[in-house]
KESE-592328 format. One line per 5 residues: number of its first residue (from 1); for each residue x, y, z of C-alpha. Coordinates in nm, 4 decimals, always signed. Layout:
<sites>
NUM) X,Y,Z | ...
</sites>
This chain:
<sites>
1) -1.7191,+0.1615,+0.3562 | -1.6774,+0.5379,+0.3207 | -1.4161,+0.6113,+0.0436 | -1.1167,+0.7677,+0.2018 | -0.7934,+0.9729,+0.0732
6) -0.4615,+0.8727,+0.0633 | -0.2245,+1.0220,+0.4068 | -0.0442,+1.2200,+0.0950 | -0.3427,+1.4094,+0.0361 | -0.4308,+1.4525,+0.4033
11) -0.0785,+1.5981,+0.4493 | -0.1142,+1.8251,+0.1260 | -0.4195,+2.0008,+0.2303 | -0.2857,+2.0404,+0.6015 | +0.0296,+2.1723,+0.4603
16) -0.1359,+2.4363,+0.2640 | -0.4151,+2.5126,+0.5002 | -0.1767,+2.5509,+0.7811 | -0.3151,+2.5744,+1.1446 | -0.3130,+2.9380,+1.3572
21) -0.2751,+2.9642,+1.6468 | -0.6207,+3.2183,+1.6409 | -0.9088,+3.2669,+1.4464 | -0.8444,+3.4301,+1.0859 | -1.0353,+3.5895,+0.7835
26) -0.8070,+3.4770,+0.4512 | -0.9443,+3.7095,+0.2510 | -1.2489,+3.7224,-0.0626 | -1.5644,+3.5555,+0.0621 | -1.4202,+3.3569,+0.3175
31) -1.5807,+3.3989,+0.6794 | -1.3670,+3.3531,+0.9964 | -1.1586,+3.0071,+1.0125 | -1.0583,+2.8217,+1.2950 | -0.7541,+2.5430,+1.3036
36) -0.7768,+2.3614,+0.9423 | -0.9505,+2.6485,+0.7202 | -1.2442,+2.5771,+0.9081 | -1.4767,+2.8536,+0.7776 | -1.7358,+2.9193,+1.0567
41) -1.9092,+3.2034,+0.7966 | -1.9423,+3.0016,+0.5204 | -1.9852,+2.6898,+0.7011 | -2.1519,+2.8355,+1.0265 | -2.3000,+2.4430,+1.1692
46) -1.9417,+2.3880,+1.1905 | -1.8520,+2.5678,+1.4932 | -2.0467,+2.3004,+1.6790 | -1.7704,+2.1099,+1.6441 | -1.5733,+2.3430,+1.8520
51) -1.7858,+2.3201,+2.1461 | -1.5804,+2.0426,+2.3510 | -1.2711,+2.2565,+2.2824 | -1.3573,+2.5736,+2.3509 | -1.4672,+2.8016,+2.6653
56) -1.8487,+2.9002,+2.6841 | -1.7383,+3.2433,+2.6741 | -1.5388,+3.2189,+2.2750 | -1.7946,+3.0270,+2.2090 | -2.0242,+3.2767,+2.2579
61) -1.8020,+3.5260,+2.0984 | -1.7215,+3.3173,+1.7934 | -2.1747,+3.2897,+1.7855 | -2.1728,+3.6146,+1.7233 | -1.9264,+3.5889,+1.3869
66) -2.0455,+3.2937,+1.2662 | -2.2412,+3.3302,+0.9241 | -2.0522,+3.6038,+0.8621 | -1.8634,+3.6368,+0.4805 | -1.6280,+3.8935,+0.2940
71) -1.5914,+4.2284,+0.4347 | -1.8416,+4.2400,+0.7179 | -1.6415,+3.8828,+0.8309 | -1.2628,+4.1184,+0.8473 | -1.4556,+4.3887,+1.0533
76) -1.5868,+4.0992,+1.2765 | -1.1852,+3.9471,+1.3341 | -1.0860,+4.1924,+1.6441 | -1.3412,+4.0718,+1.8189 | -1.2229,+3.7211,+1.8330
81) -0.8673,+3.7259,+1.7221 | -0.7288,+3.7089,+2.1270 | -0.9077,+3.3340,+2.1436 | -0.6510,+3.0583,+2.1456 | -0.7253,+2.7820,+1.9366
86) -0.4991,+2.4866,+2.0353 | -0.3195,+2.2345,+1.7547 | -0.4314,+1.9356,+1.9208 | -0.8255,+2.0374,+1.8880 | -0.7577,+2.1675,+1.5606
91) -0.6643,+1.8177,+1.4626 | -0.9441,+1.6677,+1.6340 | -1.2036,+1.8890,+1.4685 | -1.0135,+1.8283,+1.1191 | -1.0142,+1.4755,+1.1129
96) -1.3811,+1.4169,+1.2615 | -1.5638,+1.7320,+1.1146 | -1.3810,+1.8899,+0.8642 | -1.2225,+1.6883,+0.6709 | -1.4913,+1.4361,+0.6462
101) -1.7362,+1.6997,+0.5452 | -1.5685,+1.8042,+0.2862 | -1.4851,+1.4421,+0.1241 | -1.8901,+1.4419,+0.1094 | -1.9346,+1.7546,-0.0626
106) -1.6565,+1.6472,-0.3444 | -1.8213,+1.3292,-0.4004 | -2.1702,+1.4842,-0.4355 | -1.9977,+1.7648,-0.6691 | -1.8118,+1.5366,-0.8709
111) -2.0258,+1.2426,-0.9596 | -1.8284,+0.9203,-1.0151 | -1.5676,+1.0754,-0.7941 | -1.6142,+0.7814,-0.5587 | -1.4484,+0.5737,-0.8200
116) -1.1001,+0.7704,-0.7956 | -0.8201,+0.6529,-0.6252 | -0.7457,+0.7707,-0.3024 | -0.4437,+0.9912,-0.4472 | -0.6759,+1.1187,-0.7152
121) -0.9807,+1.1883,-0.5015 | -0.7433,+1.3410,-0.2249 | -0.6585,+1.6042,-0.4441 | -1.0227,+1.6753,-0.5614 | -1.0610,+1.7186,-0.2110
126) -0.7572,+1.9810,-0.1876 | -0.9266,+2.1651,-0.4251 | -1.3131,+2.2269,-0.3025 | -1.1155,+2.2033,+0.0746 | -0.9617,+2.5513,-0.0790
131) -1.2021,+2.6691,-0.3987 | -1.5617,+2.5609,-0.2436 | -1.7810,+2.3432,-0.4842 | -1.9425,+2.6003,-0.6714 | -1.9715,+2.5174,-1.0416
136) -2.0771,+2.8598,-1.1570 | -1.9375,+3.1502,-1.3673 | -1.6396,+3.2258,-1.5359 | -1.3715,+3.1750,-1.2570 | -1.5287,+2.8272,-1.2530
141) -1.4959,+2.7372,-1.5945 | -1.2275,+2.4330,-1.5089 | -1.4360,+2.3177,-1.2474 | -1.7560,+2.2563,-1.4698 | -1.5193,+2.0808,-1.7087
146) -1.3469,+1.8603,-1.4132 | -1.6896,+1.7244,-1.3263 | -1.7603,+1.6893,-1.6867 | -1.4160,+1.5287,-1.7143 | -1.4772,+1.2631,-1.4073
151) -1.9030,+1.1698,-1.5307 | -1.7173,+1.0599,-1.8345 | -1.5322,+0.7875,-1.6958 | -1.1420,+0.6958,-1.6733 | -1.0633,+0.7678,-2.0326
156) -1.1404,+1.1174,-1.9608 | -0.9414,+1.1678,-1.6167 | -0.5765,+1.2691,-1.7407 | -0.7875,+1.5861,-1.8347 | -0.8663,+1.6339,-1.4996
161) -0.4958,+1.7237,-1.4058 | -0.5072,+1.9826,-1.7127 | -0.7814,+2.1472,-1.5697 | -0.6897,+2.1957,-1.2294 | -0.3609,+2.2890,-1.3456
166) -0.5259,+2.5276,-1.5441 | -0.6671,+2.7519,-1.2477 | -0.3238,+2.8876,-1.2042 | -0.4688,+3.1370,-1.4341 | -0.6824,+3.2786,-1.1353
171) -0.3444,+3.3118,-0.9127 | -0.0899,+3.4895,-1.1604 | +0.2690,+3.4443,-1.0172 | +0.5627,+3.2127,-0.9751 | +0.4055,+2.8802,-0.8281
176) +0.6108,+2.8385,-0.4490 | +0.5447,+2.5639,-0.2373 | +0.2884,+2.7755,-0.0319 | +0.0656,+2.9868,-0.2275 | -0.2517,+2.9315,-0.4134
181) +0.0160,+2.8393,-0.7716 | +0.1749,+2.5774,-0.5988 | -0.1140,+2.4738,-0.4356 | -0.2458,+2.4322,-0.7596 | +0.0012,+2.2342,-0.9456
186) +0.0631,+2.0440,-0.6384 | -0.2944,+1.8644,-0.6661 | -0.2733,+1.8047,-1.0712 | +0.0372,+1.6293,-0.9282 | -0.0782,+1.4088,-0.6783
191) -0.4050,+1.3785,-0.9230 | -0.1743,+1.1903,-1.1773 | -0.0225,+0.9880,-0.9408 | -0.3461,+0.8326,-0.8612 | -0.3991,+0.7488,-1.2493
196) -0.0266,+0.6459,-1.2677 | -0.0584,+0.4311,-0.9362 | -0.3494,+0.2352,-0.9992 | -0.2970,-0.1063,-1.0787 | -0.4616,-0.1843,-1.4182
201) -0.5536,+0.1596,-1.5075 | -0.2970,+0.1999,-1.7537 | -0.3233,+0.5934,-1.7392 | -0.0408,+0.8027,-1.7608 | +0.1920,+0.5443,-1.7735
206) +0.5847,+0.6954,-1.7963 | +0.4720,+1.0058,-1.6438 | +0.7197,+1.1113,-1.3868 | +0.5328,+1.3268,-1.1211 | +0.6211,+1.5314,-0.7961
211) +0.7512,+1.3057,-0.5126 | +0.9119,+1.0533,-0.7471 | +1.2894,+0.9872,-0.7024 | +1.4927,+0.7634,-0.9796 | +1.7268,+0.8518,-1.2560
216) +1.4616,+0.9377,-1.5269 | +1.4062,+1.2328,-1.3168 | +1.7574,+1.2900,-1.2840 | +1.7775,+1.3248,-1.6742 | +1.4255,+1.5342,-1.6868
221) +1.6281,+1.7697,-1.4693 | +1.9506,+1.7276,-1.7101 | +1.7396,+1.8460,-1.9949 | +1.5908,+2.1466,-1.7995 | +1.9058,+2.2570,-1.6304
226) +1.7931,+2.2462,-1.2981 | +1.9596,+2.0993,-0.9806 | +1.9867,+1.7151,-1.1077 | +1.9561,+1.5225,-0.7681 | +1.7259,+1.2730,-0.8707
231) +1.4469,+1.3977,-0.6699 | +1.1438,+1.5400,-0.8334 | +1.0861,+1.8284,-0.5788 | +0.8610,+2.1994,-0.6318 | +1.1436,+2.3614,-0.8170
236) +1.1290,+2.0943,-1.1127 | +0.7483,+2.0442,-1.1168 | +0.7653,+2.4599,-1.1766 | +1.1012,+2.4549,-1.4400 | +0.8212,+2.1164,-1.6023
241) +0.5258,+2.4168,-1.5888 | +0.7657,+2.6530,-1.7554 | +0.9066,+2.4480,-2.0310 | +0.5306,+2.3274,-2.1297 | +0.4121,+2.6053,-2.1502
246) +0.7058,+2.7369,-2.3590 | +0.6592,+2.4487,-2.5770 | +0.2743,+2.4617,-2.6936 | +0.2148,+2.1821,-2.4188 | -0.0626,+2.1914,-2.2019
251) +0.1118,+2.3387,-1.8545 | +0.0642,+2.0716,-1.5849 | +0.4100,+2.0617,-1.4007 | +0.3391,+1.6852,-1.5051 | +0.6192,+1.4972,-1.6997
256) +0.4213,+1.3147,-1.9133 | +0.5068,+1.0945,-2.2364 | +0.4533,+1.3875,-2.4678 | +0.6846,+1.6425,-2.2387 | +0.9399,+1.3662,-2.1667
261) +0.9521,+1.2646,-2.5979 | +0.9966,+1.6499,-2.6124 | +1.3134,+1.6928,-2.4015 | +1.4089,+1.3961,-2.5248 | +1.4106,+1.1662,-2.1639
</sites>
């Protein structure tokens, strides 16, 4: 059986990704996308998958675009911006091209990915979904050490949600719960709660992590004077961020044993 990732993840990287209504160019080296952040320049086999959804006439249109990267891919937009992509078929293509495409190009990236749990792996996924699998040069630096991180075997994963914590650094600005920051911190978050989740991993054990809800998280937000409600939302995984990195910890947005000791929760 294929390995799979956890509906969390799925709803993550749809939630950051978002789905217009018409073709786009993000920005940087990205070609055109369609539905999902599917990127017909850098990816240009995977208009195919448009073809039951789609008139002969975009199709031909969107032909013309496809391959097409960075600058010479925002000149190219007019020309296709008025085509209509629908949510439905942007679903369809997601879950039977896109998404499944991508899972494969993590786990050949990242070997002994496959081992992850399906939180964990999910949020691998988030990230070359987003980043691309590319391993080289200096903007790249935490992915080399990610793969490094996952060869080496569970004793070496917590580092993985340092390091993609870490590529904040490329995105300077107050992490929200819809830019590239929070999108970031988001998937070290859901990366721990694999490790933390896993029945007889006994990794990260304590750790309170985005998406929990109990009373230790009440007192973490006690001790970091921020709305206590129990309910470990965006705003304390950033005010977690902010006090770690105030306090010589590495910045994860993580609550782990050594942040918790710390604050004293």
């Amino acid at each position: 059986m294929a390995p799979t990732i956890s509906d969390t993840a799925i709803n993550l990287i749809k939630s950051f990704e978002g789905c217009a209504p018409n073709p786009e160019w993000p920005g940087g080296d990205s070609g055109i996308t369609l539905g999902y952040g599917c990127d017909i320049g850098v990816d240009p086999d995977s208009l195919s998958a448009w073809t039951a959804h789609l008139s002969t006439g975009d199709m031909a249109r969107l032909q013309a675009v496809a391959g097409l990267t960075g600058q010479a891919a925002r000149r190219a937009l007019p020309s296709v911006k008025a085509i209509t992509i629908h949510a439905d078929d942007a679903e369809t293509v997601f879950a039977n091209y896109t998404l499944p495409n991508e899972i494969a190009t993590t786990l050949k990236a990242f070997q002994g990915s496959v081992n992850l749990p399906p939180d964990s792996l999910g949020a691998l996924v988030s990230v070359v979904y987003n980043r691309g699998p590319g391993m080289d040069g200096e903007r790249r630096s935490e992915m080399r050490a990610t793969r490094d991180a996952i060869k080496a075997g569970p004793a070496q994963w917590p580092e993985v949600v340092v390091q993609i914590a870490k590529m904040v650094r490329l995105w300077p600005g107050e992490p929200t719960a819809s830019n590239l920051t929070g999108r970031r911190l988001a998937e070290a978050a859901l990366f721990a709660r694999g490790l933390r989740d896993r029945p007889g991993l006994g990794l990260l054990t304590g750790a309170l992590i985005k998406g929990d809800s109990s009373d230790p998280v009440r007192a973490l937000q006690g001790a970091l004077r921020v709305g206590a409600d129990g309910t470990f939302g965006t705003r304390t995984m950033v005010s977690v961020w902010e006090y770690q990195e105030g306090a010589g910890l590495p910045p994860t947005g993580v609550a782990d044993a050594a942040t918790r000791t710390r604050l004293g929760v």
